[in-house]
N, C-alpha and C positions, 0 to 999 in steps of 0.2 A: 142298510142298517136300520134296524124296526127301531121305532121309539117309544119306550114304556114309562106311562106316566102311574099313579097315584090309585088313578079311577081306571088302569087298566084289571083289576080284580073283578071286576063286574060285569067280566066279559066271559068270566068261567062257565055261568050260566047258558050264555048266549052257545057257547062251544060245547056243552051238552047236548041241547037240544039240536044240534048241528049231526052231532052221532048219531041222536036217536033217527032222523031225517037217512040219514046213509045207511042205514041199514035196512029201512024199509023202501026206498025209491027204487022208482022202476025205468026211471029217466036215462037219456042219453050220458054220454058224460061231456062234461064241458065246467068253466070254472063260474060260481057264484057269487055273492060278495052280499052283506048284509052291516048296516053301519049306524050307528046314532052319533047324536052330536052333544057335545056333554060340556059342562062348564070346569073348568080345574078351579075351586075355590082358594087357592095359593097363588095364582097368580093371575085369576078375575078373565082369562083366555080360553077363548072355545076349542076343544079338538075334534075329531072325528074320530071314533073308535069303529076300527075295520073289522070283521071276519071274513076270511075268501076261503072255500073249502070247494074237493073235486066230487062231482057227481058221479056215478058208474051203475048202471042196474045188472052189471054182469058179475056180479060176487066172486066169479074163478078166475076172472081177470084184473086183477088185481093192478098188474102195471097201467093200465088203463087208467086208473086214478096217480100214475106219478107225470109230476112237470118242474122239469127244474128251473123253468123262468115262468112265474105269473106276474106280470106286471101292473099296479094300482095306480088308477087315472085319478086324479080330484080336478075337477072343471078342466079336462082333456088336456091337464099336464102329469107327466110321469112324479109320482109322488114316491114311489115304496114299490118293493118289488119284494117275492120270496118263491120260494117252491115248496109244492104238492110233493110228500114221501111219508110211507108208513109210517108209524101205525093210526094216525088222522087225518095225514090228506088233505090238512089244511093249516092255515096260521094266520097268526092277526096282528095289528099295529095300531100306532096312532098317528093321528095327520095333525097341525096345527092347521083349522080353518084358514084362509087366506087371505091376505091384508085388504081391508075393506071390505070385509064380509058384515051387514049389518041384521039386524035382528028381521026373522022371517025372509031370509032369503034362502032361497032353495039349490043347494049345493048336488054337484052328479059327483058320484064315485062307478069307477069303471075295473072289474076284473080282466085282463086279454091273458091268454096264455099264449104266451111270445116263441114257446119253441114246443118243439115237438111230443107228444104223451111217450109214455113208457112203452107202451105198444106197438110203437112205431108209426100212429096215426099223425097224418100235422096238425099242427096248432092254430092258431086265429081265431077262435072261438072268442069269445067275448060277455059277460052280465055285466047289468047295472043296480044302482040305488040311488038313493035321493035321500038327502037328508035336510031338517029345517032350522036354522042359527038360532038357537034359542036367546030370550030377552034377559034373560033374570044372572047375567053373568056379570059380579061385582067384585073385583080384587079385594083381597084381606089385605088393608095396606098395611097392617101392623105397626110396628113402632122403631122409630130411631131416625139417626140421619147421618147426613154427610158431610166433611169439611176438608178444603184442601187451598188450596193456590199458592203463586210464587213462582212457580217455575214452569216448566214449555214442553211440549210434545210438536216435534218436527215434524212437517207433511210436505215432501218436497221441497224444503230447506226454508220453508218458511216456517220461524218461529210461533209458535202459537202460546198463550200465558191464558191462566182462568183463573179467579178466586171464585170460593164457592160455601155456601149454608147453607141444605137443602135437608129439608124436611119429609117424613114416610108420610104426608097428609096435604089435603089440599087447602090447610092454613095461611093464614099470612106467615111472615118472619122467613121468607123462601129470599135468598140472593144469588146470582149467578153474573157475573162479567167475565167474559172474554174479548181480548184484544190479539191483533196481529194486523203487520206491512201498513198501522198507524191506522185502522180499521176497531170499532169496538161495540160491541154488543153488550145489552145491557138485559135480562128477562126481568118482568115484573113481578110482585113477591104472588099473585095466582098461578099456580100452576094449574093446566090443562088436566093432565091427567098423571100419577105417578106409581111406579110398581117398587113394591119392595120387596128383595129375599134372601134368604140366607142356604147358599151352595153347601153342602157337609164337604164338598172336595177342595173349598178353599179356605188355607188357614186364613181368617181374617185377623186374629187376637197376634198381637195386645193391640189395644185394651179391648175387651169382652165386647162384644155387639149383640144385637137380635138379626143385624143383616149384614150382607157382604158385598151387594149386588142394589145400585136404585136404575129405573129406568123412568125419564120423566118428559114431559114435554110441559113447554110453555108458550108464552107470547112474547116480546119487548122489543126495544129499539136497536136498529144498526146505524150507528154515524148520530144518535138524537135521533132520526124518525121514526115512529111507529108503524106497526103492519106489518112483522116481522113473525113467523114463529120460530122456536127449536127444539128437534130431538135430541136425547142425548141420554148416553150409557154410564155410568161411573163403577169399577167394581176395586176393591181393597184387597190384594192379595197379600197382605201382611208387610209387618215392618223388616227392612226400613221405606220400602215403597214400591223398590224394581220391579213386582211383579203386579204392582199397581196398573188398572188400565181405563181407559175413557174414549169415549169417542162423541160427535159433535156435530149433529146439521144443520144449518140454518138457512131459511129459504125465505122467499116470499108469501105470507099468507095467501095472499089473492091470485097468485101466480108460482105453485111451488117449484116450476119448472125452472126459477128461475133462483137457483143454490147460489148462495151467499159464501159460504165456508160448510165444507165437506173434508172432516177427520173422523178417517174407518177407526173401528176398535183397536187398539193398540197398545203397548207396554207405554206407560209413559218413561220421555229421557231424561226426565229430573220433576224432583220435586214429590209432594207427597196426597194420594188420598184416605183419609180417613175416616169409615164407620164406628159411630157409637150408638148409646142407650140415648134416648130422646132426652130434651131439657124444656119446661114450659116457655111456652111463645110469648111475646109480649103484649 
């Protein structure tokens, strides 16, 4: 399944000059691939936008340029796949750069075409490209926040409880406690880093928000000591909660191998999260 973002429009261009290329080459045929790295300004995250198109210098053989499995590597894992068929012989996706990708690192994208041309020739062929994690990528944290607690989300029948005020900025007036099996974690009002956005495919309302969705991470203590951090997901799928969902990791700073509490995204089974319009900090 391809994924289309925002900034995929600006690749109509790129897919142009791709025709104008296939009608004048005189080259073998084999699959291509040509890609930039681009910032989504909504939510401050790099992706890679792909073109793979089939090469053919035999204009009257036309099945030549069909493949119904081309397969997209990003750093030699299977990312996207699609197939080569009239009337372009090619198509494009986006990749989300891959976790720890940091500014100036030089990312490989790989075309293979996994089964056989239209021809009947085999497949195995293979291009590449290279793309560079651009520096200037800054999330729009927009406005609003989050409030919830009071009640638990089960994770193999451990109870888990969290209260929560969490802010679309990296302000103070940020709270976050979660407890479970007489364990309790506390984040300090800094938050690390936080995304805010608003889904059109989740009713959030009532009441009216700007988001529906925060993603944040912080620091603070487990048990009272410090050296802790946490990621964590919160999204509001409208009243009265059910379809509310959160998820939760807390590791060791210094050692993150070493997970504290681990709760995947989930419907919570009680209890409520709520998006609004922001209120000034103290």
């Amino acid at each position: 399944m391809l994924l289309r973002t925002p900034h995929m429009l600006a690749l109509g261009a790129l897919m142009f000059v791709f025709q104008i290329l296939l009608a004048s080459s005189a080259s073998a045929h084999h699959p291509t691939i040509t890609a930039d790295a681009v910032c989504d300004p909504e939510s401050g995250l790099v992706f890679i936008d792909y073109v793979s198109t089939a090469w053919e210098g035999n204009p009257d053989d036309l099945r030549s340029r069909e493949n119904p499995l081309i397969e997209i590597y990003l750093e030699g894992v299977l990312a996207d796949s699609g197939a080569y068929a009239a009337p372009d012989y090619s198509f494009y996706g986006s990749l989300p750069a891959p976790m720890g990708a940091m500014e100036g690192d030089i990312l490989t994208l790989t075309a293979l075409a996994a089964a056989p041309w239209g021809n009947g020739r085999d497949g195995g062929q293979s291009s590449g490209t290279t793309v560079v994690v651009p520096g200037d990528c800054v999330p729009d944290l927009g406005t609003g926040r989050f409030t919830g607690g009071g009640h638990q989300i089960r994770v193999d029948g451990v109870r888990v409880t969290r209260g929560l005020t969490i802010h679309c900025d990296l302000l103070l007036s940020n709270n976050l406690e979660i407890n479970w099996n007489g364990n309790s974690f506390h984040m300090t009002e800094h938050m690390t880093t936080v995304i805010c956005s608003d889904d059109p495919n989740i009713g959030q309302a009532p009441p009216p928000a700007p988001l529906d969705t925060l993603i944040g991470v912080g620091t603070g203590r487990y048990n009272g000591d410090d050296g802790f951090t946490i990621d964590f997901t919160l999204v509001d799928g409208g009243e009265p909660g059910g379809d509310d969902q959160s998820s939760f990791l807390i590791y060791e700073t210094a050692n993150p191998a070493n997970v504290i509490l681990d709760v995947p995204l989930q419907n919570l089974s009680g209890g409520n999260l709520q998006a609004h319009y922001d209120q000034p900090h103290r």
